[in-house]
C-alpha positions as CSV (number, residue, x, y, z in Angstrom):
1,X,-6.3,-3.8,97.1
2,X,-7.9,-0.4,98.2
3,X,-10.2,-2.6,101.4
4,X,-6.6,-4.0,102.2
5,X,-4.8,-0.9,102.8
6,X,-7.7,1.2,104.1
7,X,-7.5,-2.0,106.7
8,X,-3.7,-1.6,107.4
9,X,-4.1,2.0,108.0
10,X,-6.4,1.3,110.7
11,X,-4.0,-0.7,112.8
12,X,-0.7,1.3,111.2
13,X,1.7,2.0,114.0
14,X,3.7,4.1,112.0
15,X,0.3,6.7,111.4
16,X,1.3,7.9,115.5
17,X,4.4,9.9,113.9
18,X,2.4,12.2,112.3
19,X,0.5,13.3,115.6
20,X,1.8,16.3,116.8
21,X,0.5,16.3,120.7
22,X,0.5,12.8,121.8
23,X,-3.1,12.0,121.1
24,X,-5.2,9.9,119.3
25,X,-5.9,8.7,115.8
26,X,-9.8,9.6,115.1
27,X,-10.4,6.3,112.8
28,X,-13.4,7.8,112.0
29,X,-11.7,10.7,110.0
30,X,-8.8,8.5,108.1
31,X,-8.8,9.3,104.8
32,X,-5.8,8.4,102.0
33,X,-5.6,9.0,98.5
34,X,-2.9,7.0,96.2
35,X,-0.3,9.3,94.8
36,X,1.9,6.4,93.2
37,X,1.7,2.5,92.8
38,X,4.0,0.0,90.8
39,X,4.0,-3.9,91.8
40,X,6.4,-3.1,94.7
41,X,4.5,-0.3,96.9
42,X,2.0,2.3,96.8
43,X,2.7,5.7,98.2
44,X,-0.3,7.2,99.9
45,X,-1.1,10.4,101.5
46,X,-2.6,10.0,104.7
47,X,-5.0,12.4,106.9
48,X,-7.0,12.2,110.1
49,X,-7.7,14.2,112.9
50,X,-5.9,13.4,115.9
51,X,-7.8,13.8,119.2
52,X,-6.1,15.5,122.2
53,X,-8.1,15.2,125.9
54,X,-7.5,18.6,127.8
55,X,-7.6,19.2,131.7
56,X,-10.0,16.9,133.8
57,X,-13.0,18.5,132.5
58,X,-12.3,16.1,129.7
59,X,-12.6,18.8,126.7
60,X,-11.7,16.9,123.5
61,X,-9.3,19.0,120.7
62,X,-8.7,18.3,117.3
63,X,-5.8,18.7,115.2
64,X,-6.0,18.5,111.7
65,X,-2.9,15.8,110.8
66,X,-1.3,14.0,107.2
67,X,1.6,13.0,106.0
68,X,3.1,10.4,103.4
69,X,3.9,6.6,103.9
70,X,5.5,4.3,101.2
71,X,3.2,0.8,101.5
72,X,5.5,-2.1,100.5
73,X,3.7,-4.8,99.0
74,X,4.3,-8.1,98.7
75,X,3.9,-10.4,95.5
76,X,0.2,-10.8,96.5
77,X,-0.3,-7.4,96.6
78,X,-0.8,-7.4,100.5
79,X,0.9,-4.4,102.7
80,X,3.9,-5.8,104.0
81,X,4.9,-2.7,105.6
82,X,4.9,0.9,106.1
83,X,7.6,3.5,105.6
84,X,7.4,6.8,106.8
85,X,7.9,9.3,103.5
């Protein structure tokens, strides 16, 4: 289960509300720990640095993002979807 959602988070739309200035996710620094899980979803708290391009001298920023999402699972145990916590 834990390659499956580490694989959803990757490609997780709903990660974009926790950026503050419009950037980028930095896959690279994604990191989520479980909190809760039952058969029906699995809340996870999420972090990653999202990247911010400044100016045309192309000087990269970082800012230091997380939040919670509830994963809804189906009866597989496969992310179904993502809800914003």
């Amino acid at each position: 289960m834990m390659q499956n959602i580490a694989r959803y988070l990757m490609s997780c739309r709903e990660l974009t509300a926790f950026c503050s200035q419009n950037g980028w996710i930095d896959d690279q620094t994604l990191d989520y720990e479980i909190i809760e899980r039952n058969d029906q979803h699995v809340i996870a708290f999420v972090q990653f640095e999202e990247v911010i391009l400044e100016g045309v001298d192309g000087v990269h920023r970082r800012i230091s993002c997380q939040g919670r999402l509830r994963l809804v699972l189906d009866r597989y145990g496969q992310v179904e979807r993502a809800e914003l916590l």
